[in-house]
C-alpha positions, 0 to 999 in steps of 0.5 A, spaced: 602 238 434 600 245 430 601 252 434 598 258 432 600 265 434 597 272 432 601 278 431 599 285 427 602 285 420 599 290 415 602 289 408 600 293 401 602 293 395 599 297 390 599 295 383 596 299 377 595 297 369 593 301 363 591 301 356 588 305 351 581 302 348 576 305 343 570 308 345 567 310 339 570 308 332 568 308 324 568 302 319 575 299 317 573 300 310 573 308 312 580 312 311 581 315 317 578 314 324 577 318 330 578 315 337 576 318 344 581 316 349 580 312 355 587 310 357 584 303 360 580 306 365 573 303 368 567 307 367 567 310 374 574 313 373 572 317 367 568 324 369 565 328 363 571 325 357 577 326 363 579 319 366 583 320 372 589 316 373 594 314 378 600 315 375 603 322 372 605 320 365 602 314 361 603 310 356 598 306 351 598 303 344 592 304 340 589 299 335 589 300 328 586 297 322 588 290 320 591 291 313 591 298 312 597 303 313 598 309 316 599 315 313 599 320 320 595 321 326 594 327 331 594 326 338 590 330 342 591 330 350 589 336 355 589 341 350 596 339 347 595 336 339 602 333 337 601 330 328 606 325 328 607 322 320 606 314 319 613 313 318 614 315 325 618 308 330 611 309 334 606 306 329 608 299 329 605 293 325 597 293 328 597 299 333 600 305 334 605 306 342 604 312 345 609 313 350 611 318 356 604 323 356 603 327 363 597 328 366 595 334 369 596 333 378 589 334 381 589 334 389 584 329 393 581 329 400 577 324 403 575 322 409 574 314 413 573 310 419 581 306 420 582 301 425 588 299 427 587 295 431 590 290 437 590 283 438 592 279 444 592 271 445 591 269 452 594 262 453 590 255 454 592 255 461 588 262 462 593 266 465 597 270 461 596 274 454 601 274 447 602 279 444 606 281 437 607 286 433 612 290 427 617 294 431 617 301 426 624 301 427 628 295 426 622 292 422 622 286 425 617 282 429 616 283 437 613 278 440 612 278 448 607 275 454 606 277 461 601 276 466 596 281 469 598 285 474 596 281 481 590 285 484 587 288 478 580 287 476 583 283 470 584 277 475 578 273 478 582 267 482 587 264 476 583 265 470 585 272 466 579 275 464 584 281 461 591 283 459 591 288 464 596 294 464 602 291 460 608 291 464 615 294 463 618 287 464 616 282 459 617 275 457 620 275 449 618 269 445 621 266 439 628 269 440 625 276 439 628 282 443 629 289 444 624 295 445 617 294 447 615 301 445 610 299 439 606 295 445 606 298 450 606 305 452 609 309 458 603 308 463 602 301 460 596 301 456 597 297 450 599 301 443 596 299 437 603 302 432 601 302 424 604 304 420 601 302 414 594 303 415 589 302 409 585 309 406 579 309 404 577 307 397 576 313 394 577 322 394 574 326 392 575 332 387 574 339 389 567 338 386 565 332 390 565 327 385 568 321 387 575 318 385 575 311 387 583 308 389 585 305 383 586 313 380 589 315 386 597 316 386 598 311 392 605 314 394 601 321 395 596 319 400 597 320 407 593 321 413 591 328 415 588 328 421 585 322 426 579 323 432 579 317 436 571 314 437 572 308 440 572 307 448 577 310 452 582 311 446 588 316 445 591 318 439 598 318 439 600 320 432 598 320 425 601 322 417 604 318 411 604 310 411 611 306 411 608 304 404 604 307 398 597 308 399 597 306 407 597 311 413 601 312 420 596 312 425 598 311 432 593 310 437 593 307 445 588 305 451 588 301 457 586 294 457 585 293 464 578 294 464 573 287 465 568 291 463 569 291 456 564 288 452 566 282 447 562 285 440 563 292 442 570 293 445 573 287 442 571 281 437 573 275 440 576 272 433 578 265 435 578 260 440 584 253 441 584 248 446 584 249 454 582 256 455 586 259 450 582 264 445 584 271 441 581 278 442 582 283 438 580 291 440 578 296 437 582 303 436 577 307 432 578 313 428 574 318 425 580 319 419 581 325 414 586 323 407 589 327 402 592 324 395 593 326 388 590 323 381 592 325 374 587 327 370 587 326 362 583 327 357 584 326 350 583 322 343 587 321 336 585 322 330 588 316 324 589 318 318 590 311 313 592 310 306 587 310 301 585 304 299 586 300 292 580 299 288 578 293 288 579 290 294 577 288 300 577 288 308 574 286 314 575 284 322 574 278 327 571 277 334 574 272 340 567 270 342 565 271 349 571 274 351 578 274 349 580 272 357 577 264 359 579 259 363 582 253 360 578 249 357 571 253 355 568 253 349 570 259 345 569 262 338 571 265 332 567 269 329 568 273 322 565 280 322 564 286 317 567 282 311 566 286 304 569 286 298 569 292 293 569 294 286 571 285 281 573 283 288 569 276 289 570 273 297 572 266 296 574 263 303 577 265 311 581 260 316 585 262 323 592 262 325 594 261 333 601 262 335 604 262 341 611 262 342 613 260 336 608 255 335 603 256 330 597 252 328 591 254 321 585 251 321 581 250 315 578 254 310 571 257 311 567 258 306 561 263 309 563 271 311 558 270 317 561 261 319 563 262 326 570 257 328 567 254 335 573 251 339 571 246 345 576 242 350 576 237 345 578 242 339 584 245 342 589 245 338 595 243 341 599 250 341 594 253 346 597 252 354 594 254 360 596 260 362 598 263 356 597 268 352 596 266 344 596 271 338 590 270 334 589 272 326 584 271 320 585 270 313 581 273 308 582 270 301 579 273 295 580 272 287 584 279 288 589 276 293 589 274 301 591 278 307 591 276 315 588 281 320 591 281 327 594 279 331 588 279 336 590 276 343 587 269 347 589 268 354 587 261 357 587 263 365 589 256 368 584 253 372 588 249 377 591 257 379 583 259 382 577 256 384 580 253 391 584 248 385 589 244 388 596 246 391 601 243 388 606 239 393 613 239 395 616 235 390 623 233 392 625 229 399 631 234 402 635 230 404 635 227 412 636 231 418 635 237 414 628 241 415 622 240 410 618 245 409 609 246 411 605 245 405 598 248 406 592 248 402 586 254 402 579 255 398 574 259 397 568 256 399 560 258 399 559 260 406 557 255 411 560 249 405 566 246 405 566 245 397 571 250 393 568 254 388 571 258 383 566 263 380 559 266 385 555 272 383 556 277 386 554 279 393 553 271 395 556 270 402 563 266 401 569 263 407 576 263 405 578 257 410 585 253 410 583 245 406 589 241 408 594 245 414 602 240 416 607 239 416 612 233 415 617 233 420 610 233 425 611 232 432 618 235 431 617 241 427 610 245 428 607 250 422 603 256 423 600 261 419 605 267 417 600 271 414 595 271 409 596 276 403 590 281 401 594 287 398 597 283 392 591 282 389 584 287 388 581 293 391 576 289 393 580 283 396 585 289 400 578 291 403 577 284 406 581 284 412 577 291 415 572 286 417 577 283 421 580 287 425 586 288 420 588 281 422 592 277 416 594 271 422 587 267 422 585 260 420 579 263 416 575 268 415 568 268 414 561 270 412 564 275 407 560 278 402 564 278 395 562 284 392 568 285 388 566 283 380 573 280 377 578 276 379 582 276 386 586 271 388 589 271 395 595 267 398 597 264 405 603 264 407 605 259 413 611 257 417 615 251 421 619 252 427 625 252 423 623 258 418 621 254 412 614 258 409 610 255 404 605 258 400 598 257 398 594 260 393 586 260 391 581 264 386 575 267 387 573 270 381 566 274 382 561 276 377 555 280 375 550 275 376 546 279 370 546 277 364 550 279 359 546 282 352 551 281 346 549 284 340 552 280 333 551 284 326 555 289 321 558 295 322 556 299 316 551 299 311 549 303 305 542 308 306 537 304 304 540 297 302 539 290 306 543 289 311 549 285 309 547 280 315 542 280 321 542 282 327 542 277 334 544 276 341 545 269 340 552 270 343 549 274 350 550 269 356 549 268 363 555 268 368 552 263 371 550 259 367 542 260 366 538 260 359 537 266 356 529 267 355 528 274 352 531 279 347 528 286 348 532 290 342 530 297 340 532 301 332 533 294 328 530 295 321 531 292 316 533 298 311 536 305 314 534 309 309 538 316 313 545 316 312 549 318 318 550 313 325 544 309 328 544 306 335 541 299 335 540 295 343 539 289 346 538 286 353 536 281 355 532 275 360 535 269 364 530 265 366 530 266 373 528 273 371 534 277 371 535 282 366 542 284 363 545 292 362 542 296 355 548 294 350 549 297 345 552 297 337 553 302 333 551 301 325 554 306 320 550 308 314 554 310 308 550 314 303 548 311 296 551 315 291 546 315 285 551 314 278 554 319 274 552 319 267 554 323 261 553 320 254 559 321 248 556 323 241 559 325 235 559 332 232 556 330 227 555 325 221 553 324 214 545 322 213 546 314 212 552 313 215 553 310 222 553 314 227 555 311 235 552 314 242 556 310 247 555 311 255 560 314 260 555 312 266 558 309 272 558 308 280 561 312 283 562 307 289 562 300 286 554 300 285 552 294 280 547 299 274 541 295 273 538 298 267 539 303 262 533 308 257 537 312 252 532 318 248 532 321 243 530 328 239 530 329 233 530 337 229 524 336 225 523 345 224 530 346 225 528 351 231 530 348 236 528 341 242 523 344 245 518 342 240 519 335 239 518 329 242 523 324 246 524 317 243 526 310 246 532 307 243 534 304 248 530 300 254 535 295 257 539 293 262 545 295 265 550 292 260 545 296 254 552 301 254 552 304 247 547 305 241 548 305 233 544 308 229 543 311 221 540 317 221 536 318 215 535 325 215 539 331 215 539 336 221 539 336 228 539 330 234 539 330 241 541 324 246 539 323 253 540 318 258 537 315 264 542 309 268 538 306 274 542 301 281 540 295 283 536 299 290 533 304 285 537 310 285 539 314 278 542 319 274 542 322 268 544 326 263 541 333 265 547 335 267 551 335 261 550 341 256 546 339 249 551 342 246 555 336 248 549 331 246 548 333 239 549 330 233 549 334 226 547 330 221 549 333 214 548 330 206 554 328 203 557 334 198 555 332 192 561 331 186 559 333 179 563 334 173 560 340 169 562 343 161 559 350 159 559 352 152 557 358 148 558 362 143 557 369 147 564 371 149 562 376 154 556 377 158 550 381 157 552 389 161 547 389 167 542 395 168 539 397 174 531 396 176 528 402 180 524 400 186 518 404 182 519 400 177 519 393 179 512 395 184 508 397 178 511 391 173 512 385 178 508 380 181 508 379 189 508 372 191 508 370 198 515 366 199 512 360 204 506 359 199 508 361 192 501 363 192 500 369 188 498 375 191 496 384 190 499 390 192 495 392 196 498 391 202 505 395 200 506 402 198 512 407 195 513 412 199 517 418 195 524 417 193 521 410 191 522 406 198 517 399 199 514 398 205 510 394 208 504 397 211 504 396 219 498 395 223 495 402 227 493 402 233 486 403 233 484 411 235 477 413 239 472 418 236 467 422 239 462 415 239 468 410 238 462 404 239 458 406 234 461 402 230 463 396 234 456 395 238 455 388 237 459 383 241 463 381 235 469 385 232 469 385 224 473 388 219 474 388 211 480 392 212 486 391 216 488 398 218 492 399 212 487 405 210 487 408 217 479 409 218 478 408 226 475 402 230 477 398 225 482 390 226 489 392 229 493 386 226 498 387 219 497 387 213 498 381 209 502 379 203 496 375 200 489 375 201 486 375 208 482 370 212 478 374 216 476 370 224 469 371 228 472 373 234 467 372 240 467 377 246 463 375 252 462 382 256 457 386 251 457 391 248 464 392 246 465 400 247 474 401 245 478 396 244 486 397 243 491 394 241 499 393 242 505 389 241 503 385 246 496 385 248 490 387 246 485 390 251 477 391 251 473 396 255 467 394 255 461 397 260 464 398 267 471 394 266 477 394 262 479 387 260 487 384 258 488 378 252 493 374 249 494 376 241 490 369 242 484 371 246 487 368 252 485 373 258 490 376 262 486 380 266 480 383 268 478 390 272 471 392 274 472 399 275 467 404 271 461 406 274 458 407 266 462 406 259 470 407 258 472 413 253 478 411 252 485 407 252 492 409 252 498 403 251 505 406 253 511 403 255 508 398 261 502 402 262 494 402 260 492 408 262 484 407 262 478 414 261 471 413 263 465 414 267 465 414 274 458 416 276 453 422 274 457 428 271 464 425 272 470 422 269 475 418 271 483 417 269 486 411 271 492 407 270 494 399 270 500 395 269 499 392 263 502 385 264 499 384 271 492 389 272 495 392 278 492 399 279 498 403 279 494 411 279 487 414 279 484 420 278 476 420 279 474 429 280 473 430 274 468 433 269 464 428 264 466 432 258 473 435 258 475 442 254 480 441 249 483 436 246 479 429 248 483 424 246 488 421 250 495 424 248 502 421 251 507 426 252 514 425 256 513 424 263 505 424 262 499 423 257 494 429 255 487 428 256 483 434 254 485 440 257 489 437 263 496 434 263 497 428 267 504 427 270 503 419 271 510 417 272 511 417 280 507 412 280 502 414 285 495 411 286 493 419 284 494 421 278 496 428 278 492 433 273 495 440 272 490 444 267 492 447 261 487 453 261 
């Protein structure tokens, strides 16, 4: 026959793992990368950048770039930076190991509900109650029965309808002994003794922001305070648990009260045969908690050895996840595979080792070809339950290298999903005990077949499949106790939902709202001690599907994606199809340098949608081509001259067409005014021209490179000095004989100046024409000048002279008769031009050594020596009298109105009114001509002081 017995046990124990994962990361191609530290926490262990912790100090490794060496890396946490060398014994092949780095102790509180609990099983004849429980100070088991108390209202005839007040004496069961102080109180109520009451899930900070228990450093948690709720319960004491991450909670309350209420007061856990069933009471407390976390936060910045050009880089991915069950499908998938500079890809394979045993798979000639490995494919080196190291070869005409190793590890199936328990396989020998087996499952709830994978929040059981023992009816088995607290947070959480109790045959109706892996073990027991152990799986998913986004990791602004993006690789957990892709910044150029956000997510076909996910695609700038042209200082006319190109890609970028121009000195005054020519207009392999110049002279060369995707460069930023060639004739060779009969030369005379101007002829040197003298003279002491143009002067009626609306002269100044042409005298004999004016009529025309001005009726009018118009100002109310051109000043005389006169200045170069002086006269006494002076101009009998610029011109008479 089979026995069961119940008692409370409360294990736990505490397990907690960690590592260092990336957060964000740049391109391997890059020479260095910055990473922000996670230290393997979830996301909800992570509040603004700081993870919080369960242990004082961590240690962690940080992946590095396959293939590449490390030169430094500074490592930064909780403020303190630390910059280690690459030599260093912490950079390892393929990661870095951090070790022994503390966090900084923050204080927790928290507050729950615990119940501890108290269970009692009354026998099948309904007349007595068992109990049992850990004695907290000789740690061993005390089992004990008694029988109500006659008279009390636990009693109705023979049947027990309570356990009634315990009495000081007692029945001992099992072989136990010893104080029953932890059962039974002084008065006799029963006592519920925990010392390993489990916490709450989560503290919380200073702040209010919670902190789950996986950060939480168990052995720093207690119990604080304790106000018992439930009915009729005392509390006897509170504090720190007998192990990490548990409380002492010590409550008692009498169960001699037939009026408790199952469901209420107590949950009537199981029934057996006859009148035997098991109750469990409730001992309730409010519960207030402490505890401490360990707050980090950090990153690490990797500084790498440049790389080699050319050469090449690239990564793999372990598709769908880098932790499956032995025997799903899996695969293989190459990513961010580039070659630079003459490097050309040629193939990859994969490498799988383990332990020692190493199988390579085929060469693959794609960048972009998955290796897909189904049960059927697996090599013979993977297991079941291992761990296997996983590496990519590239091969390339430049050489091969691995990448990895990146770790593969099969979870054997037999070890979860209600798989069979392997049975005893050796026979003891006779006479001697042989020990229960047992088998458990997880099983959809109401169902009896085991699952090893549900969607989280589905309702699933835990029951025993196969419960004996072989030396049955001789021996019996029990359940021991089932164990929770190995496992998961969640799994720990199970047994609250049933009183605390590890000692029953199922437990039902559990909502699995744990995501991940839990695996449970039951322990049973004969009669003779021997125990056996069972274990199944349930490994509880997201029942969302998952969006998986596969696409290169870098791309130069404005070039083709070296491959598409899909979500190909996006799945459902449970198995559905997926039927929509929602994708957001796919393009298929990204033109601004800098990082791009590209997120998919994703629809099964029983309409659940996945998370946002997210891929981060780095746009490397496109360098435009560096150019500069080589060109020889100089060649000789007929000879061959080279002008040989320099341009390159300062990032390996292909030149796809080349246009070299040339100049040509024809005036030898300089480029500006000659024209370009095309000598060369090809492609990027048109690196050099060779020509032979056929006139002497100055050329000069320019270069125009353009890339594959548009972008160009040029020689504009090379002085042209350093793209002129000098062309020069061969000096000529002559071999030249003289004779004569004179032995000594003539004596020379001296010519006087005079002389030569009244007996020679005057050519003009550019024509060879001969011309007069009229335009020269000889100034006393026998000097020759040339006769410069005079400005034009005012008379009393300057317009006299020039009404018409043309200007026309037969004399060009030299004979000083006013109103006459303002140009220089000319060697030859002049062309005289017909200038038209359009205002009429012209009253004074001046001119300078820059521009010619007209004052017309009502305005004055600035021109180019060419008679382009400058500028224009109406401001007379009548004619002007006269002009005055000095340094950057016009200054301007005319009528202003009836009676009146006015003085006016400009700027010459812009017209802008620079002074004005409208009070005077018509008809001023004195000198009436505008006369400059230091500071100023004369005009009649006043003097302007016209240099402060001011929009008045201020008159000071002279009388």
């Amino acid at each position: 026959m089979k026995k069961l017995l119940s008692h409370i046990l409360l294990i736990c124990t505490i397990t907690s793992i960690w590592s260092l994962q990336p957060l964000s990361s740049d391109a391997a191609s890059t020479d260095s990368q910055t990473l922000t530290l996670k230290f393997g926490a979830a996301a909800n262990q992570i509040i603004s950048d700081t993870v919080y912790l369960a242990t004082p100090t961590t240690s962690f490794k940080v992946p590095t770039y396959a293939g590449r060496t490390v030169a430094s890396y500074n490592l930064t946490i909780n403020g303190t930076s630390q910059t280690v060398n690459g030599t260093d014994p912490s950079v390892k092949d393929g990661y870095i190991q951090v070790t022994d780095k503390p966090g900084k102790a923050i204080p927790l509180e928290g507050s729950g509900i615990s119940n501890p609990a108290f269970t009692a099983d009354r026998t099948s004849d309904g007349k007595r109650w068992r109990a049992g429980a850990t004695n907290p100070d000789t740690k061993e088991i005390t089992k004990i029965e008694w029988a109500p108390q006659a008279g009390t209202g636990c009693m109705a005839g023979t049947i027990s309808s309570c356990p009634g007040l315990i009495p000081s004496s007692v029945t001992y069961l099992g072989g136990t002994s010893g104080s029953i102080n932890h059962l039974r109180y002084s008065n006799g109520e029963a006592v519920s003794y925990s010392e390993n009451v489990p916490t709450v899930q989560s503290l919380e900070l200073s702040t209010g922001q919670t902190i789950p228990w996986v950060s939480i450093d168990k052995c720093s948690v207690e119990i604080t305070g304790a106000k018992p709720t439930s009915k009729g319960l005392s509390l006897i004491k509170f504090g720190k648990g007998a192990e990490c991450g548990t409380g002492t909670l010590v409550g008692r309350r009498s169960l001699n009260d037939n009026t408790d209420v199952a469901g209420i007061d107590y949950t009537r856990t199981s029934t057996g045969s006859g009148l035997a069933e098991q109750r469990q009471w409730k001992y309730v407390f409010d519960t207030k908690w402490k505890g401490t976390t360990y707050a980090y936060k950090g990153s690490i910045t990797i500084n790498y050895v440049p790389k080699t050009k050319p050469g090449f880089d690239g990564d793999f991915d372990i598709l769908p996840d880098s932790t499956l069950t032995y025997g799903d499908t899996f695969k293989l998938g190459p990513k961010d595979i580039e070659t630079t500079g003459s490097c050309t890809f040629q193939s990859i394979k994969f490498r799988i080792e383990r332990n020692g045993q190493v199988y390579t798979g085929n060469a693959i000639t794609s960048k972009t070809t998955d290796d897909t490995y189904t049960l059927a494919k697996y090599p013979y080196v993977m297991l079941a339950g291992a761990s296997h190291d996983v590496y990519m070869q590239i091969n390339t005409s430049c050489g091969s290298d691995w990448i990895g190793p990146k770790e593969l590890y099969l979870m054997d199936p037999n070890l979860g999903g209600g798989g069979p328990t392997p049975t005893p396989t050796s026979t003891p020998p006779p006479g001697e005990n042989r020990p229960p087996t047992a088998k458990i499952a997880w099983v959809k709830a109401g169902t009896t077949t085991p699952t090893g994978i549900i969607p989280v929040g589905t309702k699933v059981d835990l029951i025993i499949t196969d419960f004996n023992d072989p030396d049955y009816p001789d021996d019996w088995v029990d359940v021991d106790y089932w164990d929770f607290a190995s496992s998961t947070d969640w799994l720990k959480s199970v047994p609250d939902e049933f009183g605390d109790n590890l000692k029953l045959n199922s437990y039902t109706n559990i909502t699995a709202s744990g995501i991940g892996s839990h695996k449970v073990a039951l322990t049973v027991k004969d009669l003779k001690g021997a125990t056996y152990t069972a274990y199944a799986t349930l490994n509880v998913v997201d029942s969302k599907p998952v969006a998986v986004i596969r696409g290169p990791s870098s791309v130069k602004a404005g070039r083709p994606l070296p491959s598409e993006f899909d979500g190909l690789m996006s799945y459902s957990p449970i198995g559905l199809k997926i039927v929509n892709y929602v994708w957001t910044n796919v393009q298929t150029k990204y033109m601004t340098p800098g990082t791009e956000t590209i997120t998919l997510k994703v629809k099964d076909e029983e309409n659940r949608w996945s998370d946002v996910t997210s891929h981060l695609l780095n746009v490397i700038p496109d360098d435009p081509p560096i150019d500069t042209l080589t060109v020889p200082e100089q060649s000789t006319r007929l000879g061959t001259a080279t002008i040989q190109s320099q341009a390159y890609s300062p990032d390996y970028d292909n030149l796809a067409s080349r246009k070299i121009e040339m100049k040509y000195d024809a005036n030898n005054d300089g480029f500006s005014n000659d024209a370009w020519q095309t000598v060369v207009n090809g492609n990027g392999d048109a690196d050099s021209f060779t020509f032979t110049p056929s006139r002497i002279g100055k050329y000069v060369f320019q270069e125009t490179v353009c890339e594959d995707y548009g972008l160009c460069g040029n020689t504009n930023g090379q002085p042209e000095s350093e793209r002129t060639l000098n062309v020069v004739n061969i000096a000529p060779i002559a071999d030249v004989k003289t004779e004569s009969d004179v032995s000594d030369p003539p004596e020379s005379s001296a010519m006087l100046m005079t002389e030569l101007y009244n007996n020679g002829r005057f050519y003009n040197i550019n024509r060879g024409a001969i011309g007069d003298k009229s335009n020269w003279k000889i100034d006393t002491g026998g000097i020759l000048t040339s006769k410069s143009r005079t400005p034009l002067t005012n008379n009393t009626r300057p317009y006299y002279g020039t009404y018409n609306s043309t200007i026309l002269s037969t004399s060009f100044g030299i004979d000083g008769v006013p109103r006459m042409s303002a140009f220089t005298g000319i060697q030859s004999s002049p062309t005289l031009t017909r200038i038209y004016f359009p205002d009429n009529p012209i009253i004074v025309p001046l001119d300078d050594d820059k521009y010619t001005y007209i004052g017309a009726m009502g305005s004055i009018s600035a021109y180019t020596k060419s008679m382009q118009l400058v500028w224009k100002r109406d401001i007379f109310n009548g004619y002007p009298f006269q002009l005055l051109s000095y340094g950057s000043t016009v200054v301007a005389v005319g009528e202003s109105g009836i009676g009146r006169s006015m003085v006016i200045g400009f700027n010459r170069d812009t017209g802008q009114e620079l002074f004005r002086n409208d009070t005077l006269a018509a008809y001023v006494g004195g000198y009436t001509n505008l006369l400059q002076i230091p500071n100023g101009f004369i005009y009649g009998s006043f003097k302007f002081n016209a240099s402060g610029g001011g929009r008045r011109a201020a008159a000071i008479s002279l009388c």
